[in-house]
C-alpha positions as CSV (number, residue, x, y, z in Angstrom):
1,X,-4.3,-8.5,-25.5
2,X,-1.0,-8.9,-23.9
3,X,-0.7,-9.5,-20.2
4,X,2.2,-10.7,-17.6
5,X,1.5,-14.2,-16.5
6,X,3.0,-14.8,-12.9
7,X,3.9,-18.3,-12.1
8,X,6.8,-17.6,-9.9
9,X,8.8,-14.6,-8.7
10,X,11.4,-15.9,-11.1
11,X,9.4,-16.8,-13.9
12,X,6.6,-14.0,-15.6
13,X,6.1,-14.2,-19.3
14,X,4.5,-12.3,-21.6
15,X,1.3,-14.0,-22.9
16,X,-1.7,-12.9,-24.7
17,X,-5.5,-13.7,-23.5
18,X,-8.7,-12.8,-25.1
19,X,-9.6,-8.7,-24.5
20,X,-12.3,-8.7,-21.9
21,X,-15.7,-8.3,-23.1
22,X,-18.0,-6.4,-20.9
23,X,-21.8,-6.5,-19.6
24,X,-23.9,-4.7,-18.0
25,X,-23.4,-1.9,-15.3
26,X,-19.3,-2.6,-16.3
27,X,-16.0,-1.0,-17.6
28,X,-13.7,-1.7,-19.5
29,X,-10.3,0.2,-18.9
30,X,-7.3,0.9,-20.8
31,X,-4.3,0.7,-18.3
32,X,-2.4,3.4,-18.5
33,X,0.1,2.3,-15.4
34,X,0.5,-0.1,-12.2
35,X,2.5,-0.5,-9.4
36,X,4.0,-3.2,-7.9
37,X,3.4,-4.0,-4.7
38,X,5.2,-5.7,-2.1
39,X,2.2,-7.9,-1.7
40,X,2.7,-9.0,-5.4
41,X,6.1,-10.3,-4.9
42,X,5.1,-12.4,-1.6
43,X,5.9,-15.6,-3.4
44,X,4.5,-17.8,-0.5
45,X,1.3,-16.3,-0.6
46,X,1.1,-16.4,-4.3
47,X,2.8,-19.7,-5.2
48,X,-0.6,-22.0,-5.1
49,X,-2.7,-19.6,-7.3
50,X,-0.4,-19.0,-10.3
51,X,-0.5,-18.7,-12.9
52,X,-2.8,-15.3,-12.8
53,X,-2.4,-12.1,-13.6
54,X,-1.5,-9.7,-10.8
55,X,-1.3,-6.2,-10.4
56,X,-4.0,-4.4,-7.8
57,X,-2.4,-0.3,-8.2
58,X,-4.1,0.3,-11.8
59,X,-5.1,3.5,-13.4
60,X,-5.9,4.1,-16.8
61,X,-8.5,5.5,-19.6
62,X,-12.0,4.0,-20.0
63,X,-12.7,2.7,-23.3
64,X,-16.4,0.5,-23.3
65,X,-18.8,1.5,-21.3
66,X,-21.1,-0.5,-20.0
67,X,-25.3,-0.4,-20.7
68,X,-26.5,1.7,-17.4
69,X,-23.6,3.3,-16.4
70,X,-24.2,7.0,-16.6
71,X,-21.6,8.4,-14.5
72,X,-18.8,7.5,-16.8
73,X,-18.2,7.8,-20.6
74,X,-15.3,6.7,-22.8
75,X,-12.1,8.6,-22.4
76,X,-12.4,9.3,-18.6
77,X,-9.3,8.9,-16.4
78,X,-10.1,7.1,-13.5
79,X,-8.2,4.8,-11.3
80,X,-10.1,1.6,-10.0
81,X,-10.2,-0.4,-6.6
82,X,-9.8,-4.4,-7.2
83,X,-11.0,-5.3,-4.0
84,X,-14.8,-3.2,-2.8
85,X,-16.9,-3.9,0.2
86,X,-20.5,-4.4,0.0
87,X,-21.1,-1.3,2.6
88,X,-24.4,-3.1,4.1
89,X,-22.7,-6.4,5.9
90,X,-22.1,-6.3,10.0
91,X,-18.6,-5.8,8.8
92,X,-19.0,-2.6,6.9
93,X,-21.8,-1.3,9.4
94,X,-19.2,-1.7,12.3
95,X,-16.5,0.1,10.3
96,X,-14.4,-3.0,9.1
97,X,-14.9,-2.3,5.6
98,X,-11.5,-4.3,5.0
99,X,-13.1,-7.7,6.7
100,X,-16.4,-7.6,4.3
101,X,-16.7,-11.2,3.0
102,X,-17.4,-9.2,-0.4
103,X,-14.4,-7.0,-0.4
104,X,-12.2,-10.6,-0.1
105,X,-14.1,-11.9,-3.5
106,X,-14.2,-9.1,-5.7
107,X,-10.9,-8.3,-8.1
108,X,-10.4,-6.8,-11.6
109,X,-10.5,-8.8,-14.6
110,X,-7.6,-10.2,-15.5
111,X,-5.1,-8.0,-13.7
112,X,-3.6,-4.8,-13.5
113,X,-0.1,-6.1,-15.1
114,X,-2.5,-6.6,-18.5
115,X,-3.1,-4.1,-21.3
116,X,-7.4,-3.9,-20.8
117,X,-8.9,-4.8,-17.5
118,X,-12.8,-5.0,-16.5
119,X,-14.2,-3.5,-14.0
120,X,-17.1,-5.4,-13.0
121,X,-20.4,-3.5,-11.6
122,X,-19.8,-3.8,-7.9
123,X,-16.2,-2.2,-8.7
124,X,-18.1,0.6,-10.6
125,X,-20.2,1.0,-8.5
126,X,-17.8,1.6,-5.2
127,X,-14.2,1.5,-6.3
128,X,-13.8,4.1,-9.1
129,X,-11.9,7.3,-8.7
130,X,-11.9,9.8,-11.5
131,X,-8.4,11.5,-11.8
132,X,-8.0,15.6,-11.6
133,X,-6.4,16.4,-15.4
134,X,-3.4,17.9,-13.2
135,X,-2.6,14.2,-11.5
136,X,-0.6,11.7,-13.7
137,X,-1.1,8.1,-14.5
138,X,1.9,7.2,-12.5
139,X,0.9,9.6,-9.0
140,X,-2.0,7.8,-9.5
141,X,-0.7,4.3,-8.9
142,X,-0.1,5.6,-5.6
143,X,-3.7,5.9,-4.4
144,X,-4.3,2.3,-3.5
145,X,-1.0,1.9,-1.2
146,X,-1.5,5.3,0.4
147,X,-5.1,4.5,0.9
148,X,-3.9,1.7,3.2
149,X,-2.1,4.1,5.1
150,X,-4.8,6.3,5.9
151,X,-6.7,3.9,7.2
152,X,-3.8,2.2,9.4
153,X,-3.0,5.3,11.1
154,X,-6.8,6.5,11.2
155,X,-6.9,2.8,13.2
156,X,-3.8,3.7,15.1
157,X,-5.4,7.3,16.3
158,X,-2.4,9.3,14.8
159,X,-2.2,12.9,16.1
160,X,-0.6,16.3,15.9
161,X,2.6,16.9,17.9
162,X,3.1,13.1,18.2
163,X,6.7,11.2,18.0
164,X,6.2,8.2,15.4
165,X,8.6,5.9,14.5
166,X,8.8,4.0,11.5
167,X,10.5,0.3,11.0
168,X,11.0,-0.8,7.5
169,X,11.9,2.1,5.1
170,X,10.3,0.8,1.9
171,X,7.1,2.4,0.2
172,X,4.8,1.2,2.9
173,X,7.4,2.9,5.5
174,X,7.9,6.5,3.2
175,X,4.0,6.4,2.7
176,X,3.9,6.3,6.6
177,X,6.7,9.0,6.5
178,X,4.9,11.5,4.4
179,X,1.3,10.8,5.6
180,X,2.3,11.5,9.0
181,X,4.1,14.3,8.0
182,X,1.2,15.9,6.1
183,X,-1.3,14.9,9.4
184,X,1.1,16.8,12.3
185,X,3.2,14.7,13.6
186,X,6.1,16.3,15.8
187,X,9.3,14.3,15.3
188,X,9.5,11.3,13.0
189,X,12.2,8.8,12.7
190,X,12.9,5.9,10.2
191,X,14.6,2.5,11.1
192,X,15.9,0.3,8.7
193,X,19.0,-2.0,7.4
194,X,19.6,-0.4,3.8
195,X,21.2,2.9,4.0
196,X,20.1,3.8,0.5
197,X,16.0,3.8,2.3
198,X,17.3,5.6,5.3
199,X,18.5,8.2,2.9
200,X,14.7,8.4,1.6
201,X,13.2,8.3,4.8
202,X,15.1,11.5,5.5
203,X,14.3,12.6,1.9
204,X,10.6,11.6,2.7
205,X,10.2,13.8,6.2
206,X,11.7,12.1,8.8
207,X,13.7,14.0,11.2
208,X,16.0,11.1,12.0
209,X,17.4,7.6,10.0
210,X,18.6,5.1,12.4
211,X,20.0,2.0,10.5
212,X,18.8,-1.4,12.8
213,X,21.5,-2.7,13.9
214,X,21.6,0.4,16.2
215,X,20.1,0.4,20.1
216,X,16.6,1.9,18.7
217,X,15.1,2.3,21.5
218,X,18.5,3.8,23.7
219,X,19.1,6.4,20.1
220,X,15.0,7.1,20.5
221,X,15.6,8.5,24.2
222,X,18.3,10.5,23.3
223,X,16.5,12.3,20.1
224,X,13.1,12.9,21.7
225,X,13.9,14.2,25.3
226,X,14.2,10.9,27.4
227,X,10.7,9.7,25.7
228,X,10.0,6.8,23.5
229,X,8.0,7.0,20.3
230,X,4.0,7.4,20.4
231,X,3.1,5.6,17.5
232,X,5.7,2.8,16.1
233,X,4.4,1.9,12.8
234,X,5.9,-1.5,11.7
235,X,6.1,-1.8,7.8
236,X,8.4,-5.0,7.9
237,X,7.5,-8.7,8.0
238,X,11.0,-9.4,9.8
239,X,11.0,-11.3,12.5
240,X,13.2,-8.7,14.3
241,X,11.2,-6.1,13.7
242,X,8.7,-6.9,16.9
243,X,10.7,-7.0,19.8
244,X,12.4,-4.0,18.7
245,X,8.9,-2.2,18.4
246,X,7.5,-3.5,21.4
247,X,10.8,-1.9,23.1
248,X,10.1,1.3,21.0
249,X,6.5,2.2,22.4
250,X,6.3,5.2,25.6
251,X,3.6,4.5,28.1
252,X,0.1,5.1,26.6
253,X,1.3,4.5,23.3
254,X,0.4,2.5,20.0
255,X,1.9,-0.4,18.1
256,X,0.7,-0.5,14.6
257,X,1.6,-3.9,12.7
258,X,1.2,-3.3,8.9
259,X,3.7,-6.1,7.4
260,X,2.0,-9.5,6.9
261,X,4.9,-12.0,7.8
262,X,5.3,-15.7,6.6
263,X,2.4,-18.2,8.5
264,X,5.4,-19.7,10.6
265,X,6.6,-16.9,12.3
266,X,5.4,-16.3,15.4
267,X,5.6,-13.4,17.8
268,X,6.0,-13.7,21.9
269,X,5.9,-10.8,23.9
270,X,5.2,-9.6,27.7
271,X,1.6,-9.1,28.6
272,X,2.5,-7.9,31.6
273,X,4.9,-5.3,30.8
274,X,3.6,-3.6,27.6
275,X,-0.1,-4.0,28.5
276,X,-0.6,-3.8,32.2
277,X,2.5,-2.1,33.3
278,X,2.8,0.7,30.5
279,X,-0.9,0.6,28.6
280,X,0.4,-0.1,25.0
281,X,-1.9,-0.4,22.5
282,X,-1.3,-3.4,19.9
283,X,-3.6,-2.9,16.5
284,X,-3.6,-3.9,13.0
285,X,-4.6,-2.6,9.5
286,X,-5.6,-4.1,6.4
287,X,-6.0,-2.5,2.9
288,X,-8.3,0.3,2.4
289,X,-12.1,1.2,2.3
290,X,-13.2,3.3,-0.7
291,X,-13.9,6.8,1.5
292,X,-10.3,6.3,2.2
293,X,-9.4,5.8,-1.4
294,X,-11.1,9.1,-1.9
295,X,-9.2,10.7,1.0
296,X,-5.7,9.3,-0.5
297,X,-6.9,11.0,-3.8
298,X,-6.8,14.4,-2.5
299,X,-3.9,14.4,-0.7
300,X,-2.0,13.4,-3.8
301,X,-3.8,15.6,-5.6
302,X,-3.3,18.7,-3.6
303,X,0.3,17.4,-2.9
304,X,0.0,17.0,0.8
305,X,1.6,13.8,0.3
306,X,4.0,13.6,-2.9
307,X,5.0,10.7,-4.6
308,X,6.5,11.2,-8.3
309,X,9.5,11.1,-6.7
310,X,8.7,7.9,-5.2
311,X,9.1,6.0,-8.6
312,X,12.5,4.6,-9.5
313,X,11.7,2.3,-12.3
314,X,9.1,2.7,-15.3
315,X,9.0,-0.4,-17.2
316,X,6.7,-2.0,-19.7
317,X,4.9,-4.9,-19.6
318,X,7.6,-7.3,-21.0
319,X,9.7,-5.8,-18.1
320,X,7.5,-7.0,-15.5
321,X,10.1,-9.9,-14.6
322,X,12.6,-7.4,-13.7
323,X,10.7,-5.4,-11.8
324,X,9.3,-8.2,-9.7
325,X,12.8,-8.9,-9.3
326,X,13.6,-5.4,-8.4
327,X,10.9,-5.2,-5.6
328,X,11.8,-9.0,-4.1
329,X,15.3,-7.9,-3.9
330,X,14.5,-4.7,-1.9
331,X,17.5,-2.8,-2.4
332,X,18.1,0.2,-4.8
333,X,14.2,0.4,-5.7
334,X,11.7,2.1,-4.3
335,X,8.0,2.1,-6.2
336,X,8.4,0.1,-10.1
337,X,5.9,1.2,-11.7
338,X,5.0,-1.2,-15.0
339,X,3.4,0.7,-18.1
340,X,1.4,-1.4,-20.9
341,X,1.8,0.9,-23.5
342,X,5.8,1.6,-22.8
């Protein structure tokens, strides 16, 4: 089969490996489509594993199954989890499905960026997702990134009627946008440097685009009554990002950090003032447990939270390069979305 090797942002090539041969209690799935994630292009996170096959945003059509699997059968639609907690560890007991020593282990077999990947039996078992007839491959990409927002703002204790701003514009930001949207919130406003996302964010539900180089938190007073936001929601590694959330937050509210930055940068802040002077909140989310896979489902399903118009690039798999290239370069892309059989 043919898959997209990474060994560098700059460098994927086409290669072909050995179809996966399944065993017991396993899949074996035809990819139908995959997004690319920002996390795939975060080439100093990636650079000492490559080569490998990436790609964690797969959907597709089951072609083997598996002896003892009798919830599936062979021409199901389904889209698939790489990463599945064990559900019985402290971790998962205590909620912190996305800390579970399994959940870091487990991954798809190659990749999603491959024509065939297996599904092993813990994947089976707790990360599949069968697809309503009426959802398409490509909307259903979209469940694994907007599965990690519905457990960040779950974490972050979202509610009806609140303000929520949103740093960083890109899919993680308009998936904030539109799941907020769908949950309540009163006014919503976007920050970031690229006018084309601002012009998505609006697109996407938010009631106000403020490009960063603005006062944010001076332009926040003056749009929501002399109040800063409840819930800032920051979908950017940049460095600049933090003190201009931290700035951002009204009394009582929450910080949610949702970007993974480089290992060197650093953060400071004021304890003083944002914890013991105005009771911030300061929280963090990671990726997404399968109930809210499930939960990210429905709402695509039922349109709550639309995302076709999300996509900007379909390519196939010899295109992969390019859209790599596309999502490092963060500019006129949105979600790429890389289809095996194109």
């Amino acid at each position: 089969m043919r898959v997209a090797m990474y060994y560098s942002n700059s460098d994927i090539r086409v290669q072909e490996m050995p179809k996966p041969r399944i065993g017991p209690g396993e899949l074996l799935m035809r990819v139908k489509a995959c997004g690319v994630c920002g996390g795939d292009v975060m080439e100093w996170y990636r650079a000492g594993k490559a080569p490998l096959v990436l790609g964690h945003e797969a959907a597709g059509e089951i072609v083997e199954v598996g002896q003892g699997v009798g919830q599936y059968r062979v021409g199901d639609r389904i889209a698939a989890s790489h990463h599945v907690p064990c559900n019985t560890c402290y971790y998962c007991r205590n909620g912190h499905h996305t800390v579970c020593n399994t959940l870091r282990q487990t991954n798809y077999d190659p990749g999603g960026f491959a024509e065939f990947i297996r599904l092993p039996a813990i994947n089976v078992s707790r990360g599949v997702y069968p697809l309503p007839v009426e959802m398409s491959w490509e909307e259903a990409t979209f469940i694994e990134p907007l599965a990690c927002a519905v457990r960040a703002q779950k974490i972050a204790g979202v509610k009806p009627g609140q303000t929520v701003l949103v740093i960083g514009s890109g899919i993680a930001g308009l998936l904030h946008i539109r799941l907020a949207r769908a949950l309540g919130a009163g006014r919503i406003l976007a920050v970031d440097v690229a006018d084309y996302r601002l012009e998505m964010a609006v697109r996407s539900g938010a009631d106000e685009a403020i490009p960063a180089s603005e006062d944010v938190p001076r332009r926040l007073r003056e749009l929501n009554e002399g109040r800063l936001a409840d819930q800032v929601m920051v979908c950017t590694g940049v460095s600049s990002a933090f003190p201009q959330a931290f700035a951002s937050a009204e009394r009582g509210g929450t910080i949610l950090l949702y970007a993974p930055t480089r290992p060197e940068v650093s953060v400071s802040f004021s304890v003083t003032e944002l914890f013991f002077r105005n009771d911030i909140t300061i929280t963090t989310s990671y990726a997404g447990a399968p109930a809210d896979h499930f939960a990210a489902r429905e709402l695509i399903w039922t349109r709550r939270v639309p995302v076709r118009d999300l996509i900007t690039h379909r390519l196939g798999l010899a295109e992969t390069a390019q859209g790599f290239q596309l999502v490092a370069e963060a500019k006129n892309s949105i979600k790429v979305i890389i289809e095996p059989e194109r």
